[in-house]
C-alpha positions, -999 to 999 in steps of 0.1 A, spaced: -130 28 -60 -90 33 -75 -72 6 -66 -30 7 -66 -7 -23 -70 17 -30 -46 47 -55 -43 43 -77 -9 79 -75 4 79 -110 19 68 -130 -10 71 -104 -37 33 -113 -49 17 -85 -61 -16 -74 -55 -44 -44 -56 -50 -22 -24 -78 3 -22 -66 42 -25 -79 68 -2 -90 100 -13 -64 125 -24 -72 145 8 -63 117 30 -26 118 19 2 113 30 -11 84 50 1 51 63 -18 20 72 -11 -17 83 -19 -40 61 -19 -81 58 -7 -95 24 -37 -109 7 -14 -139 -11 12 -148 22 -10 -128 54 23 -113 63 21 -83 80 35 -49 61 30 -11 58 16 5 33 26 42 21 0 65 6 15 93 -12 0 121 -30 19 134 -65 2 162 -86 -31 154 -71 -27 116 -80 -25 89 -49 8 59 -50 10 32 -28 46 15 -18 47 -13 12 75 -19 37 79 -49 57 65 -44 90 98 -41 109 118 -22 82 
């Protein structure tokens, strides 16, 4: 499984999220910090056939 670091943006911890498959992009999913538990959303992009992650707060 890839895994992608993201940057929560409430306590600006970062941590590993799981990637989905290149054919599953763009996506978006909730997510819960795993350091604070704040809630966010988490961006799955797709650039040349390789998957990035970026989070937004929840309410941005």
């Amino acid at each position: 499984m890839n895994t992608y670091p993201v940057t929560c943006p409430t306590c600006f911890e970062e941590f590993e999220v799981p990637l989905p498959a290149v054919t599953e992009t763009p996506s978006e999913v909730d997510y819960d910090c795993e350091i604070c538990c704040r809630p966010m959303r988490i961006f799955f992009e797709n650039e040349w056939d390789e998957v990035t992650a970026s989070a937004v707060g929840i309410h941005d």
